[in-house]
DRENDO-127957 format. One record per atom (N, C-alpha, C): z negated, x, y. Coordinates in steps of 0.02 Angstrom, whole numbers, plus 50000, padded with zeros to 5 digits. Layout:
<recs>
ZXY
...
</recs>
This chain:
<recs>
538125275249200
538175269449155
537935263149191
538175257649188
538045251249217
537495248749176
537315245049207
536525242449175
536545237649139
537055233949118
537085228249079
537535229649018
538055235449005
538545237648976
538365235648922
538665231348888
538855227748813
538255223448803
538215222748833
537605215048831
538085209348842
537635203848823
538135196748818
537485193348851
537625190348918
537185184748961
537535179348973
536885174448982
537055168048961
536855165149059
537155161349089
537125160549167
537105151649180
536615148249196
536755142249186
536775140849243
537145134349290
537165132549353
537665139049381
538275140449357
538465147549369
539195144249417
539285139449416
539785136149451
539775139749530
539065139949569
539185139849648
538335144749660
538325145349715
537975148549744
537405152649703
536835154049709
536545160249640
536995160649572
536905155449570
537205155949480
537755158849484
538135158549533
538655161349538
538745169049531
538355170049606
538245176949615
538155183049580
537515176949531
537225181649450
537415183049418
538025178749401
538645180149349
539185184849374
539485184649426
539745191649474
539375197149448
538725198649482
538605203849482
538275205749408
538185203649346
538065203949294
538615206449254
539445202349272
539885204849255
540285212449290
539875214549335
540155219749376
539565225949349
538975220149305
538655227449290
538745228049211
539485224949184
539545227749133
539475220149054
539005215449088
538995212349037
539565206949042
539525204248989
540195197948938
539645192148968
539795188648996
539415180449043
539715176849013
539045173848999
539345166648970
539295158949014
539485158549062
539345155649112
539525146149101
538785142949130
538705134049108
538695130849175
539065125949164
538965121549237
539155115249224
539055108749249
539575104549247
539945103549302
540325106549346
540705106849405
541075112049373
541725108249346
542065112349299
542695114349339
542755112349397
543315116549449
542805123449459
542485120349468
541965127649511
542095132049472
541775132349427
541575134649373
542115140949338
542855136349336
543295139649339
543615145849387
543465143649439
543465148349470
543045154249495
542515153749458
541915159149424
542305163549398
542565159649350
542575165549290
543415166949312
543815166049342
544265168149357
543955173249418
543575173649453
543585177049503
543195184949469
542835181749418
542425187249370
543185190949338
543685189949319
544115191749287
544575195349310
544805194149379
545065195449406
544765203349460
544105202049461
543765209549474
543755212149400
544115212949344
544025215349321
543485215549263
543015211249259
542525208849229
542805204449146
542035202349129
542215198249069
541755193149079
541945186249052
541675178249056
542045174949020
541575169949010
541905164949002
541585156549037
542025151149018
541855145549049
541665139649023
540845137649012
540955129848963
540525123849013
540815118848979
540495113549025
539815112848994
539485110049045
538725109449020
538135107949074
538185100749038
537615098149063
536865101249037
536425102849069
535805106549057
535155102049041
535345093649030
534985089649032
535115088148939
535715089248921
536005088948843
535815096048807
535535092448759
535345097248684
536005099648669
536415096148671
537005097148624
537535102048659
537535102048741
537875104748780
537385111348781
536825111648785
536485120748797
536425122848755
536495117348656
536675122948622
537365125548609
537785122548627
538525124548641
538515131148666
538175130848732
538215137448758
537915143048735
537335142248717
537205148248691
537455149648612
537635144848587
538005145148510
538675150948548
539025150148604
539665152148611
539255160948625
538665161248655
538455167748675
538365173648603
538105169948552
537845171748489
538445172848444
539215168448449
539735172148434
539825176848458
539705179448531
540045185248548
539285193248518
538995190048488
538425193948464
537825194648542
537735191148560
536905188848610
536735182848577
536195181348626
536165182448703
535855187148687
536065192048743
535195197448764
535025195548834
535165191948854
534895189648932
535315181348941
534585179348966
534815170448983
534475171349049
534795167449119
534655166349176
534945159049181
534095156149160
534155149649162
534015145149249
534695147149286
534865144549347
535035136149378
534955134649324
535485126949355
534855123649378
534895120149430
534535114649450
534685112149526
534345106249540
534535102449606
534095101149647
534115098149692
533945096949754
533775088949786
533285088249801
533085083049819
532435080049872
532635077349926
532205075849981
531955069250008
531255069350019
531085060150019
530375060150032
530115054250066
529415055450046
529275052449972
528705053949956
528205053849897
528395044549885
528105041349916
528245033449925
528855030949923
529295034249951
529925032849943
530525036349894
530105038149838
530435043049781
530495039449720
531105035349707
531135030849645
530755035649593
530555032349558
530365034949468
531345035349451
531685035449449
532085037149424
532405042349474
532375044349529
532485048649565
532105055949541
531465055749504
530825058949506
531085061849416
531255058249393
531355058249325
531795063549314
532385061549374
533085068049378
532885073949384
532465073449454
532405080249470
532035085349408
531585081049373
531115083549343
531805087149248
532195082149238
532735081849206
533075091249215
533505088149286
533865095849260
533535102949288
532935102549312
532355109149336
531975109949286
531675104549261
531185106249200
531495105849118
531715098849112
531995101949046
532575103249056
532925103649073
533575110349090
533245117849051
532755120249113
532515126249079
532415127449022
531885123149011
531585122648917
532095121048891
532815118748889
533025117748842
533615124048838
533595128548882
534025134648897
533585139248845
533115139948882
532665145548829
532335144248757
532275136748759
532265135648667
532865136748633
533245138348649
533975137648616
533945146748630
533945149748674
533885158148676
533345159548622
532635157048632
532345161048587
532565163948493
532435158748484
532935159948406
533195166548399
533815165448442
534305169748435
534185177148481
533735176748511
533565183548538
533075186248480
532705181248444
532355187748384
532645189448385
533035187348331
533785186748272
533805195648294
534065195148368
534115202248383
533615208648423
533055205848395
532625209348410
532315211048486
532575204748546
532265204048594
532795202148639
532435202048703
532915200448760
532535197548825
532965197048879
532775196048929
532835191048973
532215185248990
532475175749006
532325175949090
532665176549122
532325173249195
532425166249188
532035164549246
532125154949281
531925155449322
532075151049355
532115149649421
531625145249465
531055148149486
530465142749523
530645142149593
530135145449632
530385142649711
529705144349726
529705145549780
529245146249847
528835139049854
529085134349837
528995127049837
528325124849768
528205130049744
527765131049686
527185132249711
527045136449750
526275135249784
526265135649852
526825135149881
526895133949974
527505128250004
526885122049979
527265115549978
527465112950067
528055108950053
528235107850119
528285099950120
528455096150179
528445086950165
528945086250136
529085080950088
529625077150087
530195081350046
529735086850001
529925090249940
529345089749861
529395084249874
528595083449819
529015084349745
529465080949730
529825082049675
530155089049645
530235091249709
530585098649723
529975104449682
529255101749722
528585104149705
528535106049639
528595100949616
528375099749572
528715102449496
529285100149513
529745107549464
529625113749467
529655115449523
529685120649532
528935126049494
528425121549515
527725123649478
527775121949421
527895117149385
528235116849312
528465123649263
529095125049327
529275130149295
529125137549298
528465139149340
528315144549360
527815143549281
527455139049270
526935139749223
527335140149133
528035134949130
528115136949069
528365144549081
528495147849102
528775153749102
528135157849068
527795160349100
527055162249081
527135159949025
526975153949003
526975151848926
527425153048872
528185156948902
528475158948885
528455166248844
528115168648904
528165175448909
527495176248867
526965175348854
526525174448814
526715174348739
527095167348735
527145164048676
527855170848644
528205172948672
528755177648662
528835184448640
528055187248665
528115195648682
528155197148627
527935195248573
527765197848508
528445198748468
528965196848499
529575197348470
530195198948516
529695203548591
530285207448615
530515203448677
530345197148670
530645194048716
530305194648790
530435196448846
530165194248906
530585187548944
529995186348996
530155181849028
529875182349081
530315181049157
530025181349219
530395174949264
530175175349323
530495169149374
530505174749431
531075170349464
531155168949525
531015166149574
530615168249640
530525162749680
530905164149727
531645160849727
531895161449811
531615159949876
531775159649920
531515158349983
532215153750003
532435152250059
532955149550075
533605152250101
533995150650042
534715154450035
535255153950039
535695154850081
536225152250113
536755151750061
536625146150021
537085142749966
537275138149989
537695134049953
538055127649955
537455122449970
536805121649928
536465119149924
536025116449980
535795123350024
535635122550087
536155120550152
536655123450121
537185121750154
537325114050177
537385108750127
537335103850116
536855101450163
536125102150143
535505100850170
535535100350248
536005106250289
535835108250348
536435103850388
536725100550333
537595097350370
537265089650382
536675090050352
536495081150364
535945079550405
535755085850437
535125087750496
535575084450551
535175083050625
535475077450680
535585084550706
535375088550713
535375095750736
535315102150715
535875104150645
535985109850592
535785115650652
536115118650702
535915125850729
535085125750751
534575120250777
534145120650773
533835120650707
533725116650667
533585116350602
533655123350578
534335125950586
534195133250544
533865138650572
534065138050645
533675141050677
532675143350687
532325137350637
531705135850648
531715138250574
532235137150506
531935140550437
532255148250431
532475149650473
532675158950494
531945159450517
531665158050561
531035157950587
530475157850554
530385154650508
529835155550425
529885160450400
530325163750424
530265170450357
530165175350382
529775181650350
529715186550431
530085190550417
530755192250394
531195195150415
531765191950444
531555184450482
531845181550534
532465179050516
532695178650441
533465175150423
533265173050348
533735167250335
533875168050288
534065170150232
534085170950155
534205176150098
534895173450078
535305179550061
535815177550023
535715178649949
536495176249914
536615173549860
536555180549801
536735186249842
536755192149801
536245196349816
535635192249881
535155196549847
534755193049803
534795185349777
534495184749716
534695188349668
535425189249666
535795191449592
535445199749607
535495200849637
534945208749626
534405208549591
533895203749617
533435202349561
533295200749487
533785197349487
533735194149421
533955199449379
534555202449407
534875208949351
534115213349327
533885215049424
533295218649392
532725217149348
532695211449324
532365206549276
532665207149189
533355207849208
533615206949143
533825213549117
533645218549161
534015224949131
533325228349126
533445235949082
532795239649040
532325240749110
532845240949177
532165243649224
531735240249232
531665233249187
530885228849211
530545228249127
530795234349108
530725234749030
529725233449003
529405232749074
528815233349060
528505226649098
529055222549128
528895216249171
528885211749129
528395207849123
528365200049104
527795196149094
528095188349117
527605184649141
527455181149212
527895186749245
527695185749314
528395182349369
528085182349415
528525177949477
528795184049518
529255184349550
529555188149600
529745184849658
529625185349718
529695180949771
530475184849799
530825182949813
531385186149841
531305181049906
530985181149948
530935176550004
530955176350076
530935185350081
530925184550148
530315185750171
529895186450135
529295185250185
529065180250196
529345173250158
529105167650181
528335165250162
528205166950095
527645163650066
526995171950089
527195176350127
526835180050138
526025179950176
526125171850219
525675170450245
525805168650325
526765169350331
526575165750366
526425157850396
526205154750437
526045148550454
526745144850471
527045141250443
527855138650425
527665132550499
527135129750472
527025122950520
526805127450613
526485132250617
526705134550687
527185135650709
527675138850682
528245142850710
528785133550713
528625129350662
528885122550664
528785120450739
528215123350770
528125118550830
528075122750886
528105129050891
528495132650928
527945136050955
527225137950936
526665140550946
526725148450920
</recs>
């Protein structure tokens, strides 16, 4: 039996890289995805690619910063009788120093990482009583307590969202609900992808954050989606509250700023 079989999950940021993945392999383990993005080419071709393996999805636009758009989505999850699992994924990316970080730059990031989340899982809770529980990941980061330069904004979500989770998962249990995070490490998505195309020197550059992690590479996209399933399905039937590092080894201890300088 597949581990998700007749469950209805809700996948936000499901357009491209994790979110993506999560929704793949969520729909390959059986559940109906309800997949949010606003990159509505992408997006489409999610759930066509989910469909086409054979799977079930569907596709809505959705900004994660709008009340009105995340309750759309999960209103569309709760027709199909869920959510029983929300993987509240969507968020962005942003690099600068501290001094040079508009308040409206600071505002965004904080926008679709922080309330993005909270407004994914206020809109799940409700409706996961309703059915007598369920299962919320989100998405923190390594960047939550193993800060790097010229990611202060990044920081700072990211610890945001490691702590409402906890508060989640607290404020929740009593009605079934768990809640856990994710902390990726660095994952060869679009995202980094991006990041490494605007370096003066991408093969060094990647070459030195393969090097942070001590299993010497970067993480892919489906081994987050491993996690998270294992988050959202009965085998973490006793997990919640807590962080999962899917990282590599990065935040394990080792020294990021030596191996930076070639010591």
């Amino acid at each position: 039996m597949r581990q998700l079989d007749d469950k209805i999950a809700v996948v936000t940021g499901a357009a491209q890289g994790n979110g993506r993945a999560i929704a793949e392999r969520f729909a390959a383990e059986g559940a109906h995805v309800v997949c949010g993005d606003i990159k509505e080419a992408e997006l489409r071709e999610t759930v066509e690619a989910i469909g086409a393996a054979g799977g079930k999805a569907e596709g809505l636009r959705c900004d994660v910063t709008s009340v009105a758009d995340v309750e759309a989505l999960l209103a569309a999850a709760e027709r199909l009788g869920g959510p029983h699992a929300l993987v509240a994924q969507a968020g962005g990316r942003f690099g600068g120093l501290i001094e040079e970080t508009s308040p409206e730059t600071w505002d965004r990031v904080m926008a679709v990482d922080v309330r993005g989340t909270f407004l994914a899982v206020r809109a799940a809770i409700p409706r996961m009583r309703n059915l007598g529980g369920g299962a919320i990941v989100t998405m923190s980061g390594t960047f939550a307590w193993y800060a790097e330069p010229e990611v202060s904004a990044d920081c700072a979500a990211k610890g945001a969202i490691l702590s409402f989770t906890r508060a989640v998962a607290i404020e929740c249990g009593q009605w079934g609900i768990r809640c856990n995070a994710i902390a990726p490490g660095y994952i060869t998505t679009p995202m980094v992808t991006d990041y490494l195309d605007e370096a003066e020197d991408a093969t060094r550059v990647a070459a030195q954050i393969d090097a942070w992690h001590a299993l010497g590479r970067m993480g892919r996209a489906d081994e987050i989606a491993a996690a998270a399933l294992f988050l959202c399905s009965d085998e973490s039937s006793f997990v919640s509250g807590h962080v999962l590092p899917v990282d590599g080894g990065l935040s394990a201890g080792i020294n990021a700023k030596q191996v930076l300088l070639g010591r």
